[in-house]
N, C-alpha and C positions, 0 to 999 in steps of 0.2 A: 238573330239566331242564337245569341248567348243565353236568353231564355232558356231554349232548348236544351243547351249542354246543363245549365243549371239545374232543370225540374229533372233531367236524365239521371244525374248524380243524385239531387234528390234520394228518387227511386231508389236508386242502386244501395243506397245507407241506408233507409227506411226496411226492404228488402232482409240487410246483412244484419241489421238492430232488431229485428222481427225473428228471423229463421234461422241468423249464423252466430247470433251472439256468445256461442264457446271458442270463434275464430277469431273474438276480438278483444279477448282475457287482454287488461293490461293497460289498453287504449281502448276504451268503451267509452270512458268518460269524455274524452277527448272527442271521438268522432260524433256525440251526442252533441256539445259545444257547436261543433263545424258546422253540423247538421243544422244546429239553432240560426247561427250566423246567415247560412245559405237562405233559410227560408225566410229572413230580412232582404235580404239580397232580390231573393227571386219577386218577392213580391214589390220591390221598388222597379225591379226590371220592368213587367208588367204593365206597371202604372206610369211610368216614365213612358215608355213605346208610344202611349195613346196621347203625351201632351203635343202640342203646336213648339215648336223650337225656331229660335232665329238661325243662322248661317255657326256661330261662335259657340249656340251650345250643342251646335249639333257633334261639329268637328271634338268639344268635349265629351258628347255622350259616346261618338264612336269607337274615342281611346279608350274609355271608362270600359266598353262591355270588352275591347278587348284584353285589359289587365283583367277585368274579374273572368271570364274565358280562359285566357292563359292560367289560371289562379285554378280555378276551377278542374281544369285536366291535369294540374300536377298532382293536386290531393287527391282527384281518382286512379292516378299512377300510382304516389303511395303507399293506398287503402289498398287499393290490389295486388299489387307488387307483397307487401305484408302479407294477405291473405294465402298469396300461393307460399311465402317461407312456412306459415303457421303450418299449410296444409301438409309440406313433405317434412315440417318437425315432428308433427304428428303421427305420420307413418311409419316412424321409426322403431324400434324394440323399446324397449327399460334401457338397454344399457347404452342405446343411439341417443337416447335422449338427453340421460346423464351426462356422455361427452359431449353434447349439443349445449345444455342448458345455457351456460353463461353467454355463447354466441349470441341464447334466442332473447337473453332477458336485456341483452347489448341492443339485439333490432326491436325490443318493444321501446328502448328508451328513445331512440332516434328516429322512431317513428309518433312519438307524442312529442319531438321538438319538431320536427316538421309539421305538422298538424298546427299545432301551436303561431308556428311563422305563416302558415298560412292562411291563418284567422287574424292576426295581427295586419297581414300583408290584405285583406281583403276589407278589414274595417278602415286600413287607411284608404285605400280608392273610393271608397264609397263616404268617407268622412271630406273628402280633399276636392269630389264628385259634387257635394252642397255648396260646397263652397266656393270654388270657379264658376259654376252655375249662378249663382246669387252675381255675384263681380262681373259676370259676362251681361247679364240681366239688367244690371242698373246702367254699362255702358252704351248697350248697342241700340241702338234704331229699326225700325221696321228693316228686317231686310227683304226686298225687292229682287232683288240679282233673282236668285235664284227660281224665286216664283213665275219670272218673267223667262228666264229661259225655258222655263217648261209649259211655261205656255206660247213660246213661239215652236218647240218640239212638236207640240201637240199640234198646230194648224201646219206646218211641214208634214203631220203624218197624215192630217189627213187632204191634203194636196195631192201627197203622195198615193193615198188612196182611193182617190176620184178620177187621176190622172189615166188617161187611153183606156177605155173601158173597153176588155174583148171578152169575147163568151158570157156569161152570163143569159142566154137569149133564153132555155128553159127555165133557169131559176128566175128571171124574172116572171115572165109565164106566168111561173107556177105561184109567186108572190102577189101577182096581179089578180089570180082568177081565185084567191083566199078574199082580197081585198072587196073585190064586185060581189062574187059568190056569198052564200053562205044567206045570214038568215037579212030579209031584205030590209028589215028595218030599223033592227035591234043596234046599238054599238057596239061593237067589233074590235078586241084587239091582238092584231097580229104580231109575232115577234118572229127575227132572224137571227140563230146565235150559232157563234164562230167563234175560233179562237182568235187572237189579235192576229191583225194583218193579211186574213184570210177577205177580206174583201166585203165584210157586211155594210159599211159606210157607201162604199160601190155601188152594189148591187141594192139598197133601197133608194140611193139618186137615181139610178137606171128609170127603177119603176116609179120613184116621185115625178120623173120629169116626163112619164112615156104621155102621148096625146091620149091612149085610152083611158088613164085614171085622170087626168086632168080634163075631160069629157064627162066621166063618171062624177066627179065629185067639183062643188061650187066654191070649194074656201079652202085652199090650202096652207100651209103651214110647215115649217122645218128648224127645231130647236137643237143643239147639241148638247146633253146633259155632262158628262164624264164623272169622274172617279170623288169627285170634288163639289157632288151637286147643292146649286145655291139656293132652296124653291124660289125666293123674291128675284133674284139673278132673272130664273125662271120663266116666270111669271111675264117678266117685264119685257123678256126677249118676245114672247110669244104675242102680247098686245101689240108690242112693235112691228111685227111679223103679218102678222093679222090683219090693223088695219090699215085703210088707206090713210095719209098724211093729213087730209083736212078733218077726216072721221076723229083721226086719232088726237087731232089738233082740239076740236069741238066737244068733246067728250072730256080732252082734260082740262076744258076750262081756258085754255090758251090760246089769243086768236094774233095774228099775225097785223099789225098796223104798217107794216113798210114792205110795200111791192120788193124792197132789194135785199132783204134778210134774206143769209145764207141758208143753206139746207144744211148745214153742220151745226148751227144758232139753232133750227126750228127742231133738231131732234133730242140738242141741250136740253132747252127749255121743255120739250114734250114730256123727257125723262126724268128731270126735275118734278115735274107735276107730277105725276107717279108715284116719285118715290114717296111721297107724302102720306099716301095708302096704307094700310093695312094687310099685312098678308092674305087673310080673311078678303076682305074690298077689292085686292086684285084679283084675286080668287073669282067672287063675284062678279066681275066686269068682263073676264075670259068667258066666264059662264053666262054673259047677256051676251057676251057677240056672238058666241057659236048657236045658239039656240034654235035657232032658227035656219041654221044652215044644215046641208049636208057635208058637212068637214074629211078632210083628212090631213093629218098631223105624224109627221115623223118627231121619233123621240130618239135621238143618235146616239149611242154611246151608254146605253143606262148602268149603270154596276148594283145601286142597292132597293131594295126589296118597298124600304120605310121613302126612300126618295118619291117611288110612284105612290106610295100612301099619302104621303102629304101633298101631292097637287092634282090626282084622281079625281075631287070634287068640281074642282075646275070644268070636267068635262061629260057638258050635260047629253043624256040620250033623250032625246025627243021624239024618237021612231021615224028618223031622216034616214037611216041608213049609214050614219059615221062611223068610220073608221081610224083607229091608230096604228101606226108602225111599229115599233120598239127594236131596236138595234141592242144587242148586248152578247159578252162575256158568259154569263150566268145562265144555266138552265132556270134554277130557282126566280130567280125574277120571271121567267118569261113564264113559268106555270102558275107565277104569283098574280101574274098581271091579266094574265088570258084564260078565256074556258079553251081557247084551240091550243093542237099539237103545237107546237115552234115548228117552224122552218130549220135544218138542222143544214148550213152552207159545207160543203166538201171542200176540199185541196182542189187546183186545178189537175188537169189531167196533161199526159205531153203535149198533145197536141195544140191543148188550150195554155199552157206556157209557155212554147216555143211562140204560139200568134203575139201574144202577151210583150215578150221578149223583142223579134224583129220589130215590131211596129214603133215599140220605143226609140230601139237603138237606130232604126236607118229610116223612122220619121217618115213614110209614106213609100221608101223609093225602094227598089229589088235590093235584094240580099246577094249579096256573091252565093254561088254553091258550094265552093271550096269551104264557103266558114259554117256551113251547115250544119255536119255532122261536129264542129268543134263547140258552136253554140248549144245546142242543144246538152251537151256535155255538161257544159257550164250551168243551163239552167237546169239540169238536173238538181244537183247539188243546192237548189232553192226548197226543195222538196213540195211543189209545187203551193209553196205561198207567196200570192200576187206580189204583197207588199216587199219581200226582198227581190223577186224578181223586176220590180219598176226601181230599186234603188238601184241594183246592180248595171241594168239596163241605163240607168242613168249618167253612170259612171263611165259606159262603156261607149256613149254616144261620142262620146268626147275626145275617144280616144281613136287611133289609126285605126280602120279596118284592115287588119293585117293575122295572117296565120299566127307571127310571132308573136304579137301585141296577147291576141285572145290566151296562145300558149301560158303566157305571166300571168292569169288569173286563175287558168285551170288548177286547180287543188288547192288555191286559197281565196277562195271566194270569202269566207266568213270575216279574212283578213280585209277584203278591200271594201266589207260591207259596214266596218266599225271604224275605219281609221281615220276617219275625220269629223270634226261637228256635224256636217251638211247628213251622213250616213247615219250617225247613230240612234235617228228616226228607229233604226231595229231595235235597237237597245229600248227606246225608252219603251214604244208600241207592246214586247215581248214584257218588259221589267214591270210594266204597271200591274200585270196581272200577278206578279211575283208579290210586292209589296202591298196586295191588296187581299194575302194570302193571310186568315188568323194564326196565331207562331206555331200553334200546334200542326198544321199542315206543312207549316216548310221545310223540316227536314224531310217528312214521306218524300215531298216535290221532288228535291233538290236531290235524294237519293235515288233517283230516276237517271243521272246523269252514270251512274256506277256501269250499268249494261253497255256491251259495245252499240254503235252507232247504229240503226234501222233495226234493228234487234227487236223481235215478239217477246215480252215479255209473260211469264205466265205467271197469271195472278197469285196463285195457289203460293207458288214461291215468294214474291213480292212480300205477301203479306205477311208470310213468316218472317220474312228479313227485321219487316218493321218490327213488328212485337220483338226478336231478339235483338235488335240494336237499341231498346227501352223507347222506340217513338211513341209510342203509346200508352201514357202513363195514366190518365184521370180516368178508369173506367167502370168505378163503382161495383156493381152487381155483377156488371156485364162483363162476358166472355170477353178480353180482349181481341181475340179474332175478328170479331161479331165488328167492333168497333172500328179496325183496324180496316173490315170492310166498310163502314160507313165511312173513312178517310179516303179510299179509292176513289167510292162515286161520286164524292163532292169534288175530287179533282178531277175528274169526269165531266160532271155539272160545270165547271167553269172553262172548260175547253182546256185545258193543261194535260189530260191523257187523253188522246186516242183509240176507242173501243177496237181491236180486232177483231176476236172470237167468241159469239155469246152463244151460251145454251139458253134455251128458254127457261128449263127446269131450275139449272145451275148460277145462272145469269153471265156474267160476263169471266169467260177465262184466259184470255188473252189480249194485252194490249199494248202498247207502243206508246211514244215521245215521239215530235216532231224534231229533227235535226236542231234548229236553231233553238228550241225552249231545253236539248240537249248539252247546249252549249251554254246555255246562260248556265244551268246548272254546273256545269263544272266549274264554270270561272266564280262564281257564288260562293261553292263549296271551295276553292284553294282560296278564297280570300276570307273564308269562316271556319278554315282548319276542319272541314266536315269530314272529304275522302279528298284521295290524289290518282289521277289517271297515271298511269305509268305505260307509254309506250316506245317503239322503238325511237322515235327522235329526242326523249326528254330522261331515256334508262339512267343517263349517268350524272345525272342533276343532282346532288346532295338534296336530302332531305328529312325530316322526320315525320311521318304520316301518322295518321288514326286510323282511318282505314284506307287501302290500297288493292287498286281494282286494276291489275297487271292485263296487256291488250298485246303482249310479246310472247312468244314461246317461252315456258316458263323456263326450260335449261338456260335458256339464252339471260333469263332476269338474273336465274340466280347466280351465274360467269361473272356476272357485268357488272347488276347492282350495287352503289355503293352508300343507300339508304341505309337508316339507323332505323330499325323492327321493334325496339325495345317496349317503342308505346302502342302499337299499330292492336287494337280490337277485330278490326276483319279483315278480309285476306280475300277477294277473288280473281279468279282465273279464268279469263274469257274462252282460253284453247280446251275444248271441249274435246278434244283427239288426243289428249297424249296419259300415259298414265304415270301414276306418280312412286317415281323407283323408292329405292331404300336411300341416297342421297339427298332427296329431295323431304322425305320424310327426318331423317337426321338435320335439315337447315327447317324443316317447320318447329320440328321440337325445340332445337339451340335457342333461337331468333326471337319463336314468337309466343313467350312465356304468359304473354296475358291477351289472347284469344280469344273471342265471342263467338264467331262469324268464321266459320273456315266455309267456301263454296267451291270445289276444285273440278277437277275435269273428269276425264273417262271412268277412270277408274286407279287399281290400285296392285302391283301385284302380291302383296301383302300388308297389312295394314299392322305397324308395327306395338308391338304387347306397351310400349311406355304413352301409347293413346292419353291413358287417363291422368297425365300429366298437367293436358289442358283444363287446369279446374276449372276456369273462366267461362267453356264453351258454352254457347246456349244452343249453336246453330252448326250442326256438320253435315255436308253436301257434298256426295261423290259417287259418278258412277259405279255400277256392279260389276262392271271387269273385270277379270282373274282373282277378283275376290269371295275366298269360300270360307274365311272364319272372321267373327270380330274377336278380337282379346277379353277377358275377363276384363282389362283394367278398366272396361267403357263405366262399367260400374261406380267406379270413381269419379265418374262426370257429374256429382249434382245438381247443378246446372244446365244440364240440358236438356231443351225443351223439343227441338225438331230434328229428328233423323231420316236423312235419304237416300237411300243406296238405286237412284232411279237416274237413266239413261235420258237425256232431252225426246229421243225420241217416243212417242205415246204407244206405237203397237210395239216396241221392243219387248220378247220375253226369252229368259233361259230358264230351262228345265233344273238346270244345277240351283241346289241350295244355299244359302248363308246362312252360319251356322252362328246362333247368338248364344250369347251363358243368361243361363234362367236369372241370374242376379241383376240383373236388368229392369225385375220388378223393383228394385231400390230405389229407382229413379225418379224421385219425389213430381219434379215438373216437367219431365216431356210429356209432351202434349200428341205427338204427331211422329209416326215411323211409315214409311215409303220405302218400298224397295221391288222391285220388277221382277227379282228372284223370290222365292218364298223362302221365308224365315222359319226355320227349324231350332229348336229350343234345344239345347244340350243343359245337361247338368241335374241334378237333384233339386226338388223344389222341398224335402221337410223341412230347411233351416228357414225357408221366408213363407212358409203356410199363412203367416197375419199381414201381410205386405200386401198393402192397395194401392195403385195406382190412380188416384183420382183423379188424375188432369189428363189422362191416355186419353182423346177423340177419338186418334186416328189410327189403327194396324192394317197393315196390308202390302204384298200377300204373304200370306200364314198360312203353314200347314196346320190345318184342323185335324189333327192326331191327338193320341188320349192324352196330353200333355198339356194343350192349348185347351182343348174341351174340359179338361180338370181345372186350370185358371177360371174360366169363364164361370161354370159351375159354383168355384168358389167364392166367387162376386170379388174378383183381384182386378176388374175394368167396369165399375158400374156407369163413369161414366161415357161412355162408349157410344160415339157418333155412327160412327163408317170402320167398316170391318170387308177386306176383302181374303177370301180363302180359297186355298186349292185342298184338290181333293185326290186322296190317292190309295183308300182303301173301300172295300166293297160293302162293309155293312156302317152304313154313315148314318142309316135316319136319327138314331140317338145321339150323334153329335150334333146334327143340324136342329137337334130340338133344344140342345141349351143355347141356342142363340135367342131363347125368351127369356131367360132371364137378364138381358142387354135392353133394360127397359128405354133407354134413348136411342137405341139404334135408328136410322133414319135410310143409313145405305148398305145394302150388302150386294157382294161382287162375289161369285164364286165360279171358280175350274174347275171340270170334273176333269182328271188326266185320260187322255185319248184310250188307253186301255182300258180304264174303265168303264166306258159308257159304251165300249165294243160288249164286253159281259152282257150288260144290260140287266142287270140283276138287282131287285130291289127301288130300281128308279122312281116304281110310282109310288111307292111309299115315301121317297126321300121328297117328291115334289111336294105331296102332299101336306108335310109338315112344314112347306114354307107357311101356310095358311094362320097358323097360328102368330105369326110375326107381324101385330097388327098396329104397331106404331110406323113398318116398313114404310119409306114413299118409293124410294128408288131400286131397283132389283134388276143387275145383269146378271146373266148364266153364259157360261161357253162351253161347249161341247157337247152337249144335250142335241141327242141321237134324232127324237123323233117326237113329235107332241099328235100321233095319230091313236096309240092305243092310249095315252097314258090321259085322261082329263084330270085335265091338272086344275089346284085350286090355288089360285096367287093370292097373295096379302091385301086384302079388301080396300088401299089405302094407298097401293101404289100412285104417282102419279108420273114415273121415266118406267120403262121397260124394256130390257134390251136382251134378246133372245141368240146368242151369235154362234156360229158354227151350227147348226141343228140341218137335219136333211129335210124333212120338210112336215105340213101344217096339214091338219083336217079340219072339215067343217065344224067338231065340235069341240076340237082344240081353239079355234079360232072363235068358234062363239064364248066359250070361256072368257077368253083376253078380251072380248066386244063387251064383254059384262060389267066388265073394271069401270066403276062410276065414274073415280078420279083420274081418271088415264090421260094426260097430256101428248104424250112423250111414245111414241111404239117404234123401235131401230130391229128389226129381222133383218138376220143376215144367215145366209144359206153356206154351202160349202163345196159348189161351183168353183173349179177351177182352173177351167179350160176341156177337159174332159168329159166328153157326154157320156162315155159310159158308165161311168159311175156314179154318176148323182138320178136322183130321179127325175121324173118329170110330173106334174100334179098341178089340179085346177088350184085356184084359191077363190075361195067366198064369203064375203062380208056379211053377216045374218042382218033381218031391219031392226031400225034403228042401234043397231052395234056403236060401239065407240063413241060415246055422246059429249064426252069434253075432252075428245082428240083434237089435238091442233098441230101434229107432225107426225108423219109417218113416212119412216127409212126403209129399204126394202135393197135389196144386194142380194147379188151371186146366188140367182135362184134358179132353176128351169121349171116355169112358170108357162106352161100355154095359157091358159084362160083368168083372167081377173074379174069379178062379176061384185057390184055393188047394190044390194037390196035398198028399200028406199027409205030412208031416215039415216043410213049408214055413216059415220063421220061428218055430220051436219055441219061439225063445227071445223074443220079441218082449214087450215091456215097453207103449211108446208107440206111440199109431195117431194119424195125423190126415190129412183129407181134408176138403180145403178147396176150394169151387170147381169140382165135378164134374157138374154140373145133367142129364148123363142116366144116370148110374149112382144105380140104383133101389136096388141093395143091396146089402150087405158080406159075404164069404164068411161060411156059418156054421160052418164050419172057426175063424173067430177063436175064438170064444165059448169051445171048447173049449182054448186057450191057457192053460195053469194061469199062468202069468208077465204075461198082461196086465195092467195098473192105470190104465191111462188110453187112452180112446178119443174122441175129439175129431172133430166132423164142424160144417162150417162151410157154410152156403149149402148146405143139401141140398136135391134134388127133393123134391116133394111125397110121392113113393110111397117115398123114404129117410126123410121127417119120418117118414110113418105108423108105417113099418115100427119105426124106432126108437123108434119113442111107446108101442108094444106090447110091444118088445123087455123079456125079464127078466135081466137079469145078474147075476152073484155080487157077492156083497157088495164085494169087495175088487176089483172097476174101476170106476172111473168113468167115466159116458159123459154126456160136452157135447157138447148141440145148440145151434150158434149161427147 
């Protein structure tokens, strides 16, 4: 992980040497030096990670990255610590300055001797680092120890993982009927991927050993690859596997002259004879024995991509019908190895790890009832992964059945699941996937541990954190965003995040940490100085953190805490309820003078004018509560890239404004402004008319008033993603027309205020000028009255559409939206809300062939009697849902016949929709929820 804090610094000098170099008058020359040293440094880091080490230098490489670590954080303490004196000497008048001088030209001299000590201090570890290494080198011997504990880890885990098999009955199924099924001749390779411990070793024994597939198939086979793969290892296993003893005996040349030699002699000798081979020649002998058979072969454990490349040849298709398994970690392998989807294994569910659990612990016999509901407790807290559930359960066999006994594990299980050799099967099973992690991923990883426990995580967020905490540093051309998302999906890809919330459009917006891969991470990061969890049982632990992810009411940290702030870069606050007084705001400024990363809770009831103090900030996050002005001094913030004045919750809005100062455009690298109230610009814009914001993506919401419309106009956002606006005056089509000049816009989100669309003055002119917005793909409206007189013409390009609040659709409103070639995405939502009297009621009609690469369509709070589908209508249609309809009796039977549907979802249906659907029979392959 010292990589990381090293290329991190890197950055951050490269950055200051680029764009601040009037902040570093004095010691410029110096931090160029440092800068040089580092990138000696970092690139031995790099290259050292990848060599083979014995036991002697590893214990030296661990101290080594920790002094160059330690080394490392002080000189970006310094550097910055300096920058923020330069910044408020700076501020000062003439004559602040003249009293200042000798102070500031005393902190440039002491900041080039420290600089100095810490290049001197950095070539000695790395000089002293050769050298022990060489001395350790010529001493030690193969060491063993080590290799061998982990590999007796590894068959412990996976004992552990084959041990009392419950559930599994449709994933195997479903694993069995990929293996038979499919094309009858061709070879086939199936893969199952999980995260560790989740059961994939399990469940492909399940199906290697069921009598179906061992009926199916003539020649079996089961090799274990791991993280470590050897192909000749390989190879050898698999002949061994393969054939019978005299086959394998005759083929290698070696015949047995004594009726009473051992079977331990005859499989020496076998293997002997093998080894003789050629990679290539075993290669070929795998591939003369299966040729002829109808095979199938498990590959357990696979991690790399080039492992299956180099022993692929081995396995010949003949047009038998052969099949492989592949067990892995990696989505990447299993797309790499197969034309078919993966098998994608879930968590267990309760009831499949309470079965899981008892059968362990009481071994065939009944369970008391009294420990029911106390067990089930317990195995919660596994979060339903087999593999700590069979350790915990193992532990527990042993132990009294007693209320009391269970009580002592309840709320530390994690405790009773690491504390000895025989347990830490977690450890190694979760860690291998850690350490198989390239360095650029592990601080994303391990910053997963910051969010409290079972916590959705939303992406949008996530990924800002990363880019402002520098994890993202090699990204060329590209948007660091863009990148930052390709570091999600690959921890995605390897089973280490859990998908939540995906939009089709958007892809994935929400997701999760399993508890235990939770927990690795925090113990990782307090032993790589990354963040420090701070909660109620550890508040009064001295410490000095870098960043600190508070999990206690914050009045209550800042009473108590007796932590040292001075070095801390970010700061979050898990209580999302409380807001942040004028105290609390007085101990952020005192404390926490070099600040990245502020993420706070509710809100604020005033956000205090010496804001701009934080030079450092990149990243400010805080609900909109009683907050209705930002300070001018934000302007001060150079450094900041992502602002969010937004509530956790998604439909929260307030009518009240926040009020920004137009000097905002200043703001060289924010990237990204959020806020659930809309932003109102105060102040004069002649002094910054030539001021461009070229990193602005994201604003929203914004009052589009002549102020915003006069930025836009004057290309002050050219590069401008997603823009969402409210509306709040009646002659707008001239405003909504400078959103052409936003030649990257991609999303726009606009509210028209409820009064206005009551006028109704003007509307179809304003719709009509979306049409011209032809790079648009995504376009929400809310409160748009009525699409019956107005034919409206949308952005030829859309391919989300979300229509919300509107009273209701006509036949040739509706064929319009059926027109939209690229149309994914259709979310109608009506304005239904409980009161029949005032909404209307109206057919709805699909024209033919309408919506031709529609694949979801939402439908809410409508009074809808009749739904009628013409026939080509939504051909393509994937997701149905219809939520909130209470007098639409039924769903075209036109759907049914949709070979593409898989999920039908109906929410609050009438009575004469329960029925119908209660009777309804559909094909196997959709699903229909009645809720």
């Amino acid at each position: 992980m010292v990589d990381s804090v090293v290329s991190s610094l890197l950055g951050h000098l490269s950055q200051l040497l680029q764009h601040e170099a009037n902040l570093l008058f004095g010691v410029e020359d110096k931090i160029k030096s440092l800068q040089n040293e580092l990138e000696i440094i970092n690139a031995y880091l790099k290259t050292s990670s990848k060599g083979n080490k014995n036991n002697n230098n590893k214990e030296i490489e661990k101290t080594v990255r920790r002094l160059i670590r330690e080394e490392a954080h002080q000189a970006e303490d310094v550097i910055d610590t300096f920058i923020a004196n330069v910044v408020i000497y700076k501020r000062r008048n003439v004559v602040g300055r003249m009293f200042y001088s000798i102070a500031h030209a005393k902190l440039r001299r002491n900041v080039a001797e420290k600089i100095d000590k810490i290049k001197t201090t950095l070539k000695e570890i790395h000089e002293h680092n050769i050298k022990y290494n060489q001395e350790s080198s010529n001493q030690s011997t193969s060491a063993t120890e080590e290799e061998e504990r982990k590999r007796s880890l590894q068959r412990l885990r996976r004992n552990v993982e084959e041990e009392n098999v419950v559930g599994f009955v449709h994933e195997s199924e479903a694993v069995i009927n990929r293996l038979i099924e499919g094309h009858p001749l061709h070879l086939n390779v199936i893969s199952i991927i999980g995260m560790g411990g989740l059961g994939k070793t399990t469940l492909a024994r399940k199906v290697y050993n069921s009598d179906k597939v061992k009926k199916h198939f003539n020649c079996h086979a089961w090799v274990s690859v791991s993280n470590e793969c050897r192909t000749r290892e390989l190879l050898l296993g698999l002949l061994q596997k393969l054939m019978p003893k005299h086959d394998y005996e005759s083929r290698n040349g070696n015949k047995i002259k004594k009726k009473g030699k051992k079977k331990h002699n005859e499989a020496v000798s076998n293997s002997q004879g093998f080894s003789s081979l050629s990679d290539d020649e075993l290669k070929k002998r795998v591939w003369e024995f299966l040729k002829l058979k109808k095979y199938l072969l498990i590959l357990d454990d696979m991690w790399k991509i080039q492992d299956w490349d180099e022993i692929k040849d081995a396995f010949p298709d003949e047009n038998k019908g052969s099949r492989i398994l592949i067990t892995s970690r990696l989505k990447e392998v299993a797309l790499h190895t197969g034309r078919d989807p993966p098998y994608y294994l879930q968590f267990l569910n309760e009831e499949q790890s309470w079965e899981l659990f008892y059968k362990k612990v009481f071994r065939g016999e009944e369970y008391p009832c009294d420990l029911e509901s106390l067990g089930k407790e317990i195995v919660k807290s596994c979060g339903g992964l087999p593999l700590s559930i069979v350790v915990l359960a193992g532990l527990l066999a042993n132990k009294e059945k007693s209320h009391r006994e269970w009580s002592k594990v309840l709320g530390h299980v994690n405790w009773y699941l690491t504390r000895d050799e025989e347990t830490k099967v977690k450890d190694v099973v979760l860690k291998l996937s850690f350490e198989d992690l390239p360095s650029r991923l592990k601080p994303c990883f391990l910053y997963l541990g910051i969010f409290p426990e079972d916590s959705e995580i939303h992406v949008r967020r996530l990924l800002h954190l990363w880019v402002a905490e520098g994890f993202i540093q090699e990204t060329g051309s590209r948007d660091a965003y863009d990148v930052a998302e390709d570091y999600l999906y690959e921890l995605i890809d390897r089973s280490l995040i859990q998908v939540a919330r995906v939009e089709d459009v958007k892809g994935v917006q929400t997701c999760r940490i399993h508890d235990l891969l939770r927990d690795l991470c925090i113990l990782e990061s307090k032993e790589d100085k990354i963040f420090e969890v701070c909660t109620e049982t550890n508040i009064l632990i001295r410490s000095k953190p870098r960043r600190l992810s508070v999990h206690s009411t914050i009045s209550h940290y800042v009473s108590s805490s007796t932590k040292d702030h001075s070095c801390v870069r970010s700061l979050f606050v898990s209580d999302q309820n409380y807001l942040v007084e004028n105290d609390e705001w007085k101990w952020l400024t005192k404390d926490f003078k070099l600040v990245r990363v502020l993420d706070l809770g509710l809100g604020s009831s005033k956000i205090p004018s010496n804001l701009g103090n934080f030079i450092h900030l990149r990243y400010l996050r805080i609900g909109p509560e009683g907050i209705c002005s930002v300070p001018d001094s934000i302007c001060n913030l150079q450094n900041l890239q992502t602002l969010c004045f937004e509530r956790s919750s998604l439909f929260y809005f307030d009518g009240n404004p926040i009020s920004f100062p137009y000097g905002i455009k200043k703001l060289k690298h924010l990237t990204h402004v959020y806020s659930n109230r809309r932003i109102v610009l105060r102040g004069s814009s002649s002094k910054l008319d030539g001021e461009v914001m070229w990193r602005l993506q994201t604003i929203g919401f914004i009052a589009l008033d002549k102020k915003t419309t006069y930025l836009i106009e004057k290309g002050s956002f050219p590069k401008l993603r997603t823009i969402r606006v409210q509306i709040f005056k009646v002659d707008v089509p001239t405003m909504l027309l400078c959103l052409q000049k936003l030649m990257h816009l991609n999303e726009l989100e606009i509210k028209f205020a409820v009064f206005l669309v009551r006028i109704d003055r003007n509307l179809e002119e304003v719709l009509q000028s979306l049409k011209h917005l032809t790079h648009l793909s995504i376009l929400n409206i809310t409160y748009l009255p009525n699409l019956v007189t107005h034919v409206t013409m949308f952005p030829p390009n859309i391919t989300k559409l979300a229509l919300v609040c509107i009273d209701r659709l006509n036949d040739d409103g509706m064929k319009v939206i059926g027109s939209l070639a690229k149309l994914q995405i259709f979310i109608l939502s009506g304005s239904f809300d409980g009161n029949f009297d005032l909404a209307p009621c109206f057919d709805l009609n699909f024209a033919q062939d309408g919506f031709p690469q529609l694949q979801e369509f939402q439908m809410a709070d409508f009074l809808i009697r009749n739904w009628k589908l013409a026939n080509g209508s939504m051909s393509r249609l994937q997701i149905l849902t219809v939520d909130n309809c209470p007098v639409l009796d039924s769903l075209p039977s036109e759907l049914w016949s949709l070979t593409t549907l898989r999920k039908v979802c109906v929410r609050k249906p009438s009575d004469a929709m329960a029925a119908m659907l209660q009777n309804l029979e559909v094909n196997n392959e959709c699903e229909l929820i009645v809720e």
